[in-house]
N, C-alpha and C positions, 0 to 999 in steps of 0.2 A: 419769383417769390421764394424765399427763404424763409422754413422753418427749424427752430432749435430748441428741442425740448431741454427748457432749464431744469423740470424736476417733474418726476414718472413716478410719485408716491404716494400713498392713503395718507389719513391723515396722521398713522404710528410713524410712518418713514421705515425706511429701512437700511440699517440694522433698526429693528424694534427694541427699545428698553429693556435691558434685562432677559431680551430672549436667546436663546442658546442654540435655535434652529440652525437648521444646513443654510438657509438661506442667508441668515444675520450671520453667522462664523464667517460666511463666503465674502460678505460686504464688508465686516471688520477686518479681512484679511486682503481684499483689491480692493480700493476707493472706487473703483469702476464701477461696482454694482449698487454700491449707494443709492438709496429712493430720498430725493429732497420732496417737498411741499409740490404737489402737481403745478403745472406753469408751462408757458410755451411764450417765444418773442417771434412776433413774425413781422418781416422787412423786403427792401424788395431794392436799397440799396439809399434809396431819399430818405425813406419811413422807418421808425419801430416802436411796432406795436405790442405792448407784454400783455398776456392774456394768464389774467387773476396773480394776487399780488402775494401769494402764500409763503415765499422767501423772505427771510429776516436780513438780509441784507443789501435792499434793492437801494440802500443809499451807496453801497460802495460797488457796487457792480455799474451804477449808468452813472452818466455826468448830469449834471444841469440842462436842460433842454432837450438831451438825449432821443427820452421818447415823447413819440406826439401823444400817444393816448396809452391809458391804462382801459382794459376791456375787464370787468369781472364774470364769470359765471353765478356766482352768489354769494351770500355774506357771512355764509361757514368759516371759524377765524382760520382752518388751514389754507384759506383760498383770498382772507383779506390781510391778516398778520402785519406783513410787511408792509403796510401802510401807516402801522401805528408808530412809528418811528420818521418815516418818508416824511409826513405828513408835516412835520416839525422845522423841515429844511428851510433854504430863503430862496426868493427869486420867484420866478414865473411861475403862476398857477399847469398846474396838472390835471388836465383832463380825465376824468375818472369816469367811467360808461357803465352801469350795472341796471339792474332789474329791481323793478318799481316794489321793491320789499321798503314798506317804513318804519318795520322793527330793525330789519337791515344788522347793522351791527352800531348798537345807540351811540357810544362815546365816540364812534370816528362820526357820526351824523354831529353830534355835540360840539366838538372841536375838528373840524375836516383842515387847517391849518392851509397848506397850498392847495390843497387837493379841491379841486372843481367838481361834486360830484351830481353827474346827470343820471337821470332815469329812462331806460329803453323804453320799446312796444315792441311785442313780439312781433316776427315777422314783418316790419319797417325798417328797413335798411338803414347802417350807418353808414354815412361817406364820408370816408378819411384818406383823401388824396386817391391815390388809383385802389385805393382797396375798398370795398365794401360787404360790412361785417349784417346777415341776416342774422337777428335773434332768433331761436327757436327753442320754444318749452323743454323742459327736461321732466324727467317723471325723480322725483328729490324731496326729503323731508325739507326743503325750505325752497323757498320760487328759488327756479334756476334756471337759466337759457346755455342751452349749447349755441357753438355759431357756424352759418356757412356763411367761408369767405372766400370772395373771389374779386381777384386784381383782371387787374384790364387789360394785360396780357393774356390772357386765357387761364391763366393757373388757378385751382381750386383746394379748397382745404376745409374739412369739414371738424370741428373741434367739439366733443359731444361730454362732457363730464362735471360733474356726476349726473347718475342717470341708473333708472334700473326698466332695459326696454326703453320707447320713444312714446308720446303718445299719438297718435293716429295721425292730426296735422302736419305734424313735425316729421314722421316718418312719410308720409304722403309729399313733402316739400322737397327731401332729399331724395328721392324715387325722380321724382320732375326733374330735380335739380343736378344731377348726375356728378355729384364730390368727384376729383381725380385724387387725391386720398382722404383719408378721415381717421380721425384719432377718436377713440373711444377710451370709457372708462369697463376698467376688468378687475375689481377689486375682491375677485374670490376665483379661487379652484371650483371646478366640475360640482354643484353641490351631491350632495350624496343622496340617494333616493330618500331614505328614513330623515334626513336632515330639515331642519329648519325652515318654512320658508325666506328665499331671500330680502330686504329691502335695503331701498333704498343707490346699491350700486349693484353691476352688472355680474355675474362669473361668467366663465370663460365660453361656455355656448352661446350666452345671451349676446356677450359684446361681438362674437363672430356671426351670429344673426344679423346684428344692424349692421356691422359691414355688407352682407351681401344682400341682405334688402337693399340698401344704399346704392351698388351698382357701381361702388367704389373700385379704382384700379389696384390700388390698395390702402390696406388695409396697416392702423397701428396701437397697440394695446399701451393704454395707459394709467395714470390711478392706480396702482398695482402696489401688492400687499406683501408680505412676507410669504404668505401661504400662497400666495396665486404662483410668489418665485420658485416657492419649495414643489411646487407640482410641474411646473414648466422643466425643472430641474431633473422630476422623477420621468418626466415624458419627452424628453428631446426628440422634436419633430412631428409632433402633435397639430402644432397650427399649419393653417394651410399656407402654401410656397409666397402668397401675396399678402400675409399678416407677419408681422414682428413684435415684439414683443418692445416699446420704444426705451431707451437708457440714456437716464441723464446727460446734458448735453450733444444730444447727436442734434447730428443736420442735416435734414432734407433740403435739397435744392431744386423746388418743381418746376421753375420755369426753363431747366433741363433737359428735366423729363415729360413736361407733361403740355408744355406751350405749342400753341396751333402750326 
């Protein structure tokens, strides 16, 4: 199994509009560090499968038939977007997998165009060829499911975002279920004592919590913000030796490392 994070960004992206940070300078000045719309494709050489559609350009990145399914986490437009355009194409319907919201996002419910759109149950497996994607609750201003998924070769991958923490089920299922990595969402720096409470998304203790509650080999920080980059920036080597911090287009190949 093969993962490739398409896009490691909140929903400002990074460089952020108008901002002048170390972080945004750093990404206007190497395209490397760039944060697109959070997203990940995972394949295993038969299969690909995109998980959440937040790219504006998924008409000119895949062909016609390409992917077998599209998976969403939820209907936040940084994680549906790129559907609003897809959706207008011709040819074979597009399997589209999301979580039983039916505020959702109204006008792609309105006009869904190719796009096939089915509703999960949490923790009911999908089966799409040797992969099977478990839903699991996310703790989210709008229902959200993270997924473990696991190909029948042995490889695991656990995809959690957005999220702030797990709720109790979800984290009790990935405890059992023993992820060989997992990607989390880490969309703030350390909060500060006097600070805010947080919602909604994880900062950087919280999402290195669910990694190691998880029992994960490791570990990969996603959803990531200008500020979470500006502090990773300030603390080089900060996270522990089995978390990274994931970047646009990288590629994990687990059934490498991680296959029985």
């Amino acid at each position: 199994m093969r993962v490739t994070f398409l896009g490691t960004g909140g929903a400002g992206g990074v460089p952020r509009f108008g901002c002048a940070c170390p972080a945004c300078q750093r990404a206007k000045a190497e395209s490397r560090y760039i944060r697109r719309p959070c997203s990940a494709l995972i394949e295993d050489g038969k299969q690909k499968i995109l998980l959440d559609a937040g790219l504006m350009d998924l008409h000119d990145r895949f062909e016609p038939g390409e992917l077998c399914a599209i998976v969403l986490t939820h209907y936040h437009a940084d994680h549906v977007q790129g559907l609003l355009h897809l959706r207008w194409g011709k040819g074979s319907p597009i399997p589209v997998y999301a979580p039983p919201d039916q505020e959702g996002f109204t006008d792609l419910f309105k006009h869904p165009g190719i796009l096939d759109i089915r509703s999960l149950t949490a923790f009911e497996a999908l089966e799409l060829g040797d992969f099977s994607l478990t839903p699991l609750p996310l703790n989210h201003s709008k229902l959200t499911f993270g997924y473990a998924i696991a190909h029948r070769n042995g490889a695991r991958f656990a995809y959690l975002t957005d999220t702030l923490g797990l709720p109790q089920d979800s984290d009790h299922f990935l405890k059992q279920w023993g992820a060989n990595d997992i990607a989390v969402d880490c969309s703030h720096p350390p909060a500060a004592p006097s600070g805010k409470p947080l919602r909604n998304h994880n900062d950087v203790p919280a999402a290195l919590d669910i990694i190691q509650r998880s029992g994960a080999c490791r570990g990969w920080l996603t959803h990531l913000s200008h500020e979470t980059d500006c502090w990773l920036m300030d603390n080089p080597g900060a996270l522990p030796g089995s978390t990274t911090a994931a970047m646009d287009g990288q590629v994990v190949d687990l059934a490498s490392d991680h296959s029985p």
